[in-house]
ROSE-4610 file (N, C-alpha, C; in Angstrom, 1 decimal, always signed):
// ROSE-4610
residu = [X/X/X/X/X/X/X/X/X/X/X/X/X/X/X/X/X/X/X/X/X/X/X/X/X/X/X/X/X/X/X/X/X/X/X/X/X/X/X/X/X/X/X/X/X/X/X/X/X/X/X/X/X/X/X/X/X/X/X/X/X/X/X/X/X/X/X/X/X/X/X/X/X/X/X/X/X/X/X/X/X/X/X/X/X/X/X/X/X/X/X/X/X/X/X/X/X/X/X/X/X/X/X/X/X/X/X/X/X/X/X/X/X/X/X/X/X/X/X/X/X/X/X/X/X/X/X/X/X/X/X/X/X/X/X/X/X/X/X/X/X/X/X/X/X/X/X/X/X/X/X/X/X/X/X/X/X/X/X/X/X/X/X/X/X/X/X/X/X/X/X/X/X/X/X/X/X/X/X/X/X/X/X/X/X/X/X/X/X/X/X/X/X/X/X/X/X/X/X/X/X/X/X/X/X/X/X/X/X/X/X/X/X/X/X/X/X/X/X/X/X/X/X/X/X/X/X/X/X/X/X/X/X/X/X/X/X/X/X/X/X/X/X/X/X/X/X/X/X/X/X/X/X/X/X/X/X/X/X/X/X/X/X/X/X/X/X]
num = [1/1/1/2/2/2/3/3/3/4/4/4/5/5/5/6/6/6/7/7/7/8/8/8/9/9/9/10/10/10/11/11/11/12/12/12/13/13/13/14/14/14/15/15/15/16/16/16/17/17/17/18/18/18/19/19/19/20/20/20/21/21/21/22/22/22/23/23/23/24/24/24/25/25/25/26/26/26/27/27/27/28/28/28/29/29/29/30/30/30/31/31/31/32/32/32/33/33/33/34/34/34/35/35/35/36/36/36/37/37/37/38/38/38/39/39/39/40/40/40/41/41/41/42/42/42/43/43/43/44/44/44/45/45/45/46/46/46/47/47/47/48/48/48/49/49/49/50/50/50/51/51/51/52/52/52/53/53/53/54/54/54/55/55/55/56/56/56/57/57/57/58/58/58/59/59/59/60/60/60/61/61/61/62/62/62/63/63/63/64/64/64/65/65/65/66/66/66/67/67/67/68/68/68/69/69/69/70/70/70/71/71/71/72/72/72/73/73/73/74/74/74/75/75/75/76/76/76/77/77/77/78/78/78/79/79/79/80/80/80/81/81/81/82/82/82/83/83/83/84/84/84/85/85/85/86/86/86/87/87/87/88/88/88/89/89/89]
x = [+0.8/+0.0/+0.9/+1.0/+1.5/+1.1/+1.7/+2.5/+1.1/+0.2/-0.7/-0.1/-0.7/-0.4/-0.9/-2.1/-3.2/-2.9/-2.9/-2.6/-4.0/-4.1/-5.2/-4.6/-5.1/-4.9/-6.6/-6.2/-6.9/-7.0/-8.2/-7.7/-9.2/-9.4/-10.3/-9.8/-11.7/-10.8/-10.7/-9.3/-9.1/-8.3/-7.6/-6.2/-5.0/-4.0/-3.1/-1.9/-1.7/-1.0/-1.6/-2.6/-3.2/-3.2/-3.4/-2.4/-1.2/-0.8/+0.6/+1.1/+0.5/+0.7/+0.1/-1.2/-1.7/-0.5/+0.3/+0.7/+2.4/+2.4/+3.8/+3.7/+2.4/+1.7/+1.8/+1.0/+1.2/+2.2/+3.3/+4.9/+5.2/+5.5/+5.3/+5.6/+4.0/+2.9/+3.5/+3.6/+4.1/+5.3/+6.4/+7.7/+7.6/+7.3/+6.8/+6.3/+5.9/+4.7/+5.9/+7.0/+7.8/+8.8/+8.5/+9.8/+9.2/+9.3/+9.2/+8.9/+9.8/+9.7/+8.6/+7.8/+6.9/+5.2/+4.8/+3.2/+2.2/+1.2/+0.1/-0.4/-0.8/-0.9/-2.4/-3.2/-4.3/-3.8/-4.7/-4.9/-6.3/-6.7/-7.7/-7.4/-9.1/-8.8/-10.2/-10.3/-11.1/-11.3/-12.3/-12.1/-12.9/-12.3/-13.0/-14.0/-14.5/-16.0/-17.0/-16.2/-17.8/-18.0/-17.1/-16.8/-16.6/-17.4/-17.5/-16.0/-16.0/-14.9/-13.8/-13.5/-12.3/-11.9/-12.9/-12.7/-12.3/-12.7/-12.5/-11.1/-11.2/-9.7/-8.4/-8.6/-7.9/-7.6/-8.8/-9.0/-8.0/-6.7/-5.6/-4.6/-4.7/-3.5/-3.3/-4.5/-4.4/-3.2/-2.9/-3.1/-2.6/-3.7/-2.8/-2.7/-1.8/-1.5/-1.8/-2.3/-2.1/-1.4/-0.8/-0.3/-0.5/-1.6/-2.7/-3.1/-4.0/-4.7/-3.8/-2.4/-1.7/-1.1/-1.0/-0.7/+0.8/+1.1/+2.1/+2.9/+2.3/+3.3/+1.4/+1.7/+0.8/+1.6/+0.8/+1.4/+1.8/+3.4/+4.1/+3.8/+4.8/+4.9/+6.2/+7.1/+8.5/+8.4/+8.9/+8.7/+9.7/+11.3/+11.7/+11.1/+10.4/+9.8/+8.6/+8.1/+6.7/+7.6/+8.0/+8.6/+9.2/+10.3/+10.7/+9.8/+8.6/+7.5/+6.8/+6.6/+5.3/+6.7/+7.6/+8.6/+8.8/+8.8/+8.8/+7.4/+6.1/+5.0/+5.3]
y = [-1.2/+0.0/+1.2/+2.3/+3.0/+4.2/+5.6/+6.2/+7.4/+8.3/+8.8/+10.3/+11.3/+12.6/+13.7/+13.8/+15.0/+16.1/+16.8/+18.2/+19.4/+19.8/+20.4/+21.8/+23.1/+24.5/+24.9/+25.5/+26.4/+27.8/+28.5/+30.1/+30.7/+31.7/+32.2/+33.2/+33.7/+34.3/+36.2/+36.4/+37.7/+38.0/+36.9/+36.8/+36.4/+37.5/+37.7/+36.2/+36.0/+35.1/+33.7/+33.6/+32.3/+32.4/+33.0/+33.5/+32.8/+33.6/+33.3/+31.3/+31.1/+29.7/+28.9/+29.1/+28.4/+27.8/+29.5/+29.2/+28.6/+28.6/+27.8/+25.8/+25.9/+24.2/+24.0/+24.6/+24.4/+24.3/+25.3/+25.0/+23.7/+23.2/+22.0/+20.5/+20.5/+19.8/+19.4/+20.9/+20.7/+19.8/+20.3/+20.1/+18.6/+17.4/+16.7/+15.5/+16.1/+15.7/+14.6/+14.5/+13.8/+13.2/+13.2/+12.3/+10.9/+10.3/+8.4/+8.1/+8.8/+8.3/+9.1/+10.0/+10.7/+10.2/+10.4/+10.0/+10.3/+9.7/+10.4/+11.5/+12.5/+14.0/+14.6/+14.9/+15.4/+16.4/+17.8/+19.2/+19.7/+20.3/+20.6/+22.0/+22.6/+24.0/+24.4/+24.6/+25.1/+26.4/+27.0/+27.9/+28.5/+29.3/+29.0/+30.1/+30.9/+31.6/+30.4/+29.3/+28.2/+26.9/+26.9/+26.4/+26.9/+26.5/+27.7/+26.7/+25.3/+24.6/+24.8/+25.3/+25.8/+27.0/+27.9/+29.0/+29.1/+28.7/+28.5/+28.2/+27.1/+26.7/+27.3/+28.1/+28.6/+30.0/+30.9/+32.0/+32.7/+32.5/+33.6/+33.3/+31.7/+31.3/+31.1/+31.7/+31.1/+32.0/+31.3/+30.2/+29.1/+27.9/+26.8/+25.7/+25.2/+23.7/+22.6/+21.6/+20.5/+19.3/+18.2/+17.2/+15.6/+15.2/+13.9/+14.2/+15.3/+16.2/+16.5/+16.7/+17.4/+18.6/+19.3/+20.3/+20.3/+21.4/+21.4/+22.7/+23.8/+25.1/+25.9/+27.0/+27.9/+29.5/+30.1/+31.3/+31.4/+31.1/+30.4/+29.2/+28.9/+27.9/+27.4/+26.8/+27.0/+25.7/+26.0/+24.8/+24.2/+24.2/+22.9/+22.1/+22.4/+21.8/+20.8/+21.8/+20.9/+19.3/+20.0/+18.9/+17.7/+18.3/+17.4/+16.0/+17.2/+16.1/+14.7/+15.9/+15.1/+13.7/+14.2/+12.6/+11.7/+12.0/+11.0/+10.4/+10.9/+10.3/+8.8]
z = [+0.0/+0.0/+0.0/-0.6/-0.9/-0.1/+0.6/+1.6/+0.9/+1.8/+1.6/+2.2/+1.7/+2.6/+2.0/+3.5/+3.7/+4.2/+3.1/+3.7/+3.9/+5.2/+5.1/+5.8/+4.4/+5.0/+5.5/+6.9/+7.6/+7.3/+6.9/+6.9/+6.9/+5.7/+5.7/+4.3/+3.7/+3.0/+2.9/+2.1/+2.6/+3.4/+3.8/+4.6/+3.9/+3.5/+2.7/+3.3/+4.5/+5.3/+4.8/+4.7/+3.6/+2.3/+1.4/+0.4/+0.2/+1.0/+0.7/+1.2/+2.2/+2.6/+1.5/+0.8/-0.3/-1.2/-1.6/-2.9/-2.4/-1.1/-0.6/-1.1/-0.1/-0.7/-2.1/-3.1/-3.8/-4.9/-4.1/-5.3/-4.8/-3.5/-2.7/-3.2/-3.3/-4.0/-5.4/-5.9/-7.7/-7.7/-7.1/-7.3/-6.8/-6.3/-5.7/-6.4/-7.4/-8.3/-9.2/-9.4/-10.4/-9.0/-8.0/-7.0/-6.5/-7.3/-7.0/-5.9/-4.3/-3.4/-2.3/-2.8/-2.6/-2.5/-1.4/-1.5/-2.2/-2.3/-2.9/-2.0/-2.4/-1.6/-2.3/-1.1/-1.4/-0.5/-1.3/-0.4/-0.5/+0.9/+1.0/+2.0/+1.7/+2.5/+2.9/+4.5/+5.2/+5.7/+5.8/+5.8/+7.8/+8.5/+10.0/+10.2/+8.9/+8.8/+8.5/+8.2/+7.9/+9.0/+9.9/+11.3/+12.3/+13.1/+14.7/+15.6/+15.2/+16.2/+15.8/+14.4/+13.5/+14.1/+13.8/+14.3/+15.9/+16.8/+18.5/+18.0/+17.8/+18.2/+17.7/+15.9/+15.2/+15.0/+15.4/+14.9/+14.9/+15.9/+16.4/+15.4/+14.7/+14.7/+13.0/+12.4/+10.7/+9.9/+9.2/+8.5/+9.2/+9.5/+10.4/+8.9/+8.7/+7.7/+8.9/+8.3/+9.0/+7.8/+8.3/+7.5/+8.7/+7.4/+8.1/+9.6/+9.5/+10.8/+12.1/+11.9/+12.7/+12.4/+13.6/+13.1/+13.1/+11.7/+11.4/+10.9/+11.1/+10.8/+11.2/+11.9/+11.7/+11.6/+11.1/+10.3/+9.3/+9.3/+8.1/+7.5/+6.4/+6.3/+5.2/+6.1/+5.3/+4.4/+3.2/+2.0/+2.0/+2.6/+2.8/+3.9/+5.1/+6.1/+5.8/+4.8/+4.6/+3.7/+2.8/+1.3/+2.4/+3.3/+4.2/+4.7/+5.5/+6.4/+5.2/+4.3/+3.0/+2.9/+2.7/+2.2/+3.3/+4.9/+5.6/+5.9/+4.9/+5.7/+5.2]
């Protein structure tokens, strides 16, 4: 069975700091996209105006990333870190 990895951004929109973390994932993701030893990678993105438990828990801290529902960089989000994590999933 082959090595899975869920990345889910937290944010809202209209937040320049999500923005910017979107398009970090996404170079990520891209670059990723041709390395053999790399997972299959889904991305998804919530937003905590459409979740009251998102919001509670996030509101201070977006843009939060999670990778397979942990958290994993909030605010930022540095793209050798992520590239790093996505390869040891």
């Amino acid at each position: 069975m082959s090595a899975t990895a869920t990345i889910t951004l937290i944010g809202k929109p209209g937040c320049h700091l999500c923005d910017t973390a979107r398009d970090v994932v996404a170079s990520v993701v891209a670059g990723l996209g041709s390395e053999a030893s790399a997972p299959s990678i889904t991305v998804e993105e919530l937003s905590i105006l459409d979740d009251a438990e998102l919001r509670d828990a996030y509101a201070e801290e977006i843009p939060v990333l999670l990778l397979n529902g942990r958290v994993h960089n909030i605010w930022r989000v540095d793209p050798a870190r992520l590239r790093q994590a996505i390869l040891e999933v």
